[in-house]
Structure formats: structure tokens, C-alpha cells
C-alpha positions in Angstrom: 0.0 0.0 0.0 3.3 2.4 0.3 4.0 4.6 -2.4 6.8 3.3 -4.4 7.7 6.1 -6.6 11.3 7.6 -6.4 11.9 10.6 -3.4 14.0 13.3 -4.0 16.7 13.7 -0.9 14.5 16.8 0.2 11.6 14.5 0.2 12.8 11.0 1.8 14.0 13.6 4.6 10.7 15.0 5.0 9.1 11.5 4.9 11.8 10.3 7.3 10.9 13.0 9.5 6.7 12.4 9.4 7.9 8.6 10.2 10.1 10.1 13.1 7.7 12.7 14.6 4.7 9.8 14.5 6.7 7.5 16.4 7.4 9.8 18.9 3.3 10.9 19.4 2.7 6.9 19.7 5.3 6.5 22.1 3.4 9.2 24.4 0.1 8.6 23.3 -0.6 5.2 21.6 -1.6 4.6 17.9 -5.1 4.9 18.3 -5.0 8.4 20.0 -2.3 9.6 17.9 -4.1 11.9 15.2 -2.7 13.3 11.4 -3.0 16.7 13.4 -1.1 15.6 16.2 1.8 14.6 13.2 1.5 17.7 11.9 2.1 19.7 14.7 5.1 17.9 15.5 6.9 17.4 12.2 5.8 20.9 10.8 4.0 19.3 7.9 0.5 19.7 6.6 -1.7 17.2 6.0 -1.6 17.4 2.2 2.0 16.6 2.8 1.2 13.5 5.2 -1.1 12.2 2.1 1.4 12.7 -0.5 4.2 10.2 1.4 1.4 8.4 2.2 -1.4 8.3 0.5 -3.2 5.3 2.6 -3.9 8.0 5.3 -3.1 7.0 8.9 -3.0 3.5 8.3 0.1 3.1 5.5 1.8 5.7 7.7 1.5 3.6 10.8 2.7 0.4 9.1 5.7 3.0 8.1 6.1 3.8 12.0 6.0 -0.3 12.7 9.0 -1.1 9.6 11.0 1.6 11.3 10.3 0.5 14.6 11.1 -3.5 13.3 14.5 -2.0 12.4 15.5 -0.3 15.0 14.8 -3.9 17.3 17.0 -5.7 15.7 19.7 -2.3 15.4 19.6 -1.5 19.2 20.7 -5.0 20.0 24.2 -5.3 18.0 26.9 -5.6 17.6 26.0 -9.1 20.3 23.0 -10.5 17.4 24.9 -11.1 14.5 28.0 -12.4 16.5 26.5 -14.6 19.2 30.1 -16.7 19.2 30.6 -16.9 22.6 28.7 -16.8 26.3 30.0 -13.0 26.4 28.5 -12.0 23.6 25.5 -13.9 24.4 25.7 -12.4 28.5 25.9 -8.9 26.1 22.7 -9.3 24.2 21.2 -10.2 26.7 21.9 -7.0 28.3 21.2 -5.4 25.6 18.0 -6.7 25.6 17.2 -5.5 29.1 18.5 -2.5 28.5 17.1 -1.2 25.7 13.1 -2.4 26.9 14.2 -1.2 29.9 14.5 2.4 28.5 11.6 2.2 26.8 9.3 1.1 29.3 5.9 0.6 28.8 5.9 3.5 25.9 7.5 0.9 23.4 6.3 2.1 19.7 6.1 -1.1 18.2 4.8 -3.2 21.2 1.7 -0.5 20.9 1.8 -0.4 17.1 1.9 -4.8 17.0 -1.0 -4.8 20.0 -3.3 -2.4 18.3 -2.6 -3.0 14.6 -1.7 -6.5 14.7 -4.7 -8.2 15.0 -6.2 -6.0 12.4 -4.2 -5.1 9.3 -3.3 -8.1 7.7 0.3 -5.8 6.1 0.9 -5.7 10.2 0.9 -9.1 10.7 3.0 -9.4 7.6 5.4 -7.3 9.3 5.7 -9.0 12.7 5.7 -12.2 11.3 8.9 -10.4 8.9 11.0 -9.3 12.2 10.0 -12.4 14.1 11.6 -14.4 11.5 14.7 -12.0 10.6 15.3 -11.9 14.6 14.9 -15.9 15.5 16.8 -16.6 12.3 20.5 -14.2 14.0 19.5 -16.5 17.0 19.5 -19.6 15.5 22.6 -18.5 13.7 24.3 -18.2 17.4 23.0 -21.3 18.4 24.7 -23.4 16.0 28.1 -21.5 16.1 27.9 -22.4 20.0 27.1 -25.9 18.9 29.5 -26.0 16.6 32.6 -25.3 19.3 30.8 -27.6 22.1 29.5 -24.8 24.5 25.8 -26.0 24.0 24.5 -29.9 23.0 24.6 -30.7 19.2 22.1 -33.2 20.1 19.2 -30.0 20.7 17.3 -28.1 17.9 18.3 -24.9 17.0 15.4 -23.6 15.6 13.5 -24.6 18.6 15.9 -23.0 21.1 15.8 -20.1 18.6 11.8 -20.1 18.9 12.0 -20.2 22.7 14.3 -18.0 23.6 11.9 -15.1 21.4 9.1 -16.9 23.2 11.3 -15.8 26.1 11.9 -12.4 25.3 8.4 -11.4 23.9 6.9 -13.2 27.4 9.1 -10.9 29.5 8.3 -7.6 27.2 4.6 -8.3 27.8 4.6 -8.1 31.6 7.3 -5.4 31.4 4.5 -3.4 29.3 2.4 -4.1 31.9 4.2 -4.0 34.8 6.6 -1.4 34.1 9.3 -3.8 35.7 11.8 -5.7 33.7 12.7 -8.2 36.5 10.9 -11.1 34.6 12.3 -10.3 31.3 15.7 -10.5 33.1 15.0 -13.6 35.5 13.6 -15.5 31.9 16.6 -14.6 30.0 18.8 -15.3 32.6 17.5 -18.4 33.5 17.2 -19.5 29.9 21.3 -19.0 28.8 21.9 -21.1 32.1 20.2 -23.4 31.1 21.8 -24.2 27.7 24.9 -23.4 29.2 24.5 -26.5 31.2 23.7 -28.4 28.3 27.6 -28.7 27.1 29.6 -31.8 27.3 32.1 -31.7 30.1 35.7 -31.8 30.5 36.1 -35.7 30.3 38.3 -36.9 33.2 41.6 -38.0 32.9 41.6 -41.8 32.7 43.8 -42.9 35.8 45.3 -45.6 34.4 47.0 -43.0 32.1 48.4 -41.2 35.3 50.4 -44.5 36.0 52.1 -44.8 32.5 55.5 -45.8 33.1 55.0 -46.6 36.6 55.6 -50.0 37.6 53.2 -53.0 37.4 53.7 -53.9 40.8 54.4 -50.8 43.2 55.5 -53.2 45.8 
């Protein structure tokens, strides 16, 4: 439904800048609430303006809003998501995680966009579904790198440990939007890196009898 026809720099700025100033009104007052004046005020655009980026109205320019939202998800958590090579980098996304939905609290633009668009627009759905994959498919990615260097079992499923740690991280964003707290979003991560920490083969023991090489048969 987005226009597809070539912007001048003058104008992807100014449609840049609508995207910007929209995000910021849903962040303080939810998509629903958040008018074409409102955007207007903000950006120092007029509504002819608004309709010529976006010529869907309020809906195409809030599934704009949710794409730039989507990108800045996956953005605010690297460099840690594309290089999950090692339990630091993992212990840093994870706190990148926490800190970055910690910031935002319960005024996250896309959580609002996803709850109050999602189970309407169809081209929202799309979307979700779009990050959802991108983001499960950098953790599966980190999964089998940690497989492949024996700090997590070869014998699991990545893509299932993939699925549940976003199962994870979507569980804990839910109560933090509701709570305000992100102490289950951190006790969930935490809990689940432990857990496939665990899952590694040990150190195998010395075999004794190699401790004796050379020794005599009969110590006596």
C-alpha cells in the first residue's frame, strides 16, 4: 500500500521526519489516540504533505512507523546479534536486551503499534511475522556457532531454542508493558542461557590408568 515512486533527498527527509515525529506521538500517546493533526504539529508538515508520502492515510503511515520500529529492534541490540560466538556476547545481548526495553518502558512504539494494529491489518501481521523471522533466524545462527565449538548440546534443535528464547523475550516484554518492571524479562533470559549453558559436554576426566604410565606393574 506504500508509495513506491522515487523521493528526491529533500523528500525521503521530509518522509523520514513524518515517520520520526509519529513514532514519537505513539510513544506518548498510543496509535489509536495519535491523530494526522497531532503529526502535523510535530513534524511541521500539513496534511496534504502526510497524504502525498502516504497516501493510505493514517493506516500506511503507521505500518511505516511499525517497519522503522522493526529496524530499529533488531539495530539497538548489535553488535551481540549477529556475533553470538561466545557466552560473552551472548551475557551482552542479553543485556542489551534489558537495557534497551528497559528504556523504553511501557511507551515501546512497536509493542503499541503490533498490539493495536496486529490483529487487524493483515500488512501488520506481515510485518511482525517479517521481524520475528529476521530476529529468531540471528539466534539460531548463534545457536549453531555455539554448537559447533561444544559450549551448547549438538544433540538439541536450534530452531527450537531459537523459537523459545523469542518466546522468552516477547513473554518478558509483555509483563514489562504491563508491569513497568523488567525483572521477569531479566530472570527469563537469565535463566534460559543457564540453562543451555548447562547443556555442554564436560571436561572428560583423565583416565587414571594414564596417570600411572610408566610406573611399575607392581608398586610393591
Amino acid at each position: 500500500m506504500s508509495t513506491t515512486k522515487a523521493l528526491t533527498p529533500k523528500g525521503a527527509a521530509t518522509r523520514q521526519r513524518i515517520i520520526e515525529g509519529t513514532s514519537a506521538e505513539v510513544r506518548e500517546r498510543g496509535a489509536a489516540a495519535t491523530t494526522l493533526d497531532d503529526v502535523c504539529a510535530r513534524t511541521s508538515t500539513s496534511k496534504s504533505q502526510i497524504f502525498h508520502y502516504f497516501p493510505g492515510g493514517k493506516e500506511e503511515l503507521l505500518l511505516a512507523v511499525a517497519a522503522y520500529e522493526a529496524d530499529r529492534v533488531l539495530f539497538d541490540q548489535e553488535p551481540y546479534l549477529s556475533s553470538l560466538t561466545s557466552w560473552d556476547a551472548w551475557q551482552g545481548w542479553r543485556d542489551q536486551v534489558v537495557r534497551r526495553y528497559r528504556k523504553l518502558g511501557v511507551h515501546c512504539p512497536l509493542g503499541v503499534l503490533i498490539t493495536e494494529l496486529g490483529r487487524k491489518t493483515p500488512a501488520a501481521q506481515a510485518l511482525t511475522g517479517q521481524l520475528l523471522e529476521q530476529w529468531q533466524g540471528r539466534l539460531r545462527a548463534g545457536v549453531t556457532a555455539m554448537q559447533e565449538i561444544g559450549e551448547i548440546s549438538p544433540e538439541l534443535d536450534a530452531d527450537q531454542i531459537a523459537a523459545s528464547l523469542m518466546a522468552t523475550v516477547q513473554g518478558g516484554v509483555v509483563l514489562l508493558l504491563s508491569t513497568g518492571k523488567s525483572d521477569h524479562l531479566e530472570a527469563a533470559l537469565d535463566t534460559s542461557l543457564a540453562l543451555l549453558r548447562a547443556t555442554a559436554a564436560p571436561a572428560k576426566p583423565r583416565d587414571p590408568e594414564l596417570l600411572h604410565v610408566g610406573a611399575s606393574e607392581d608398586p610393591t
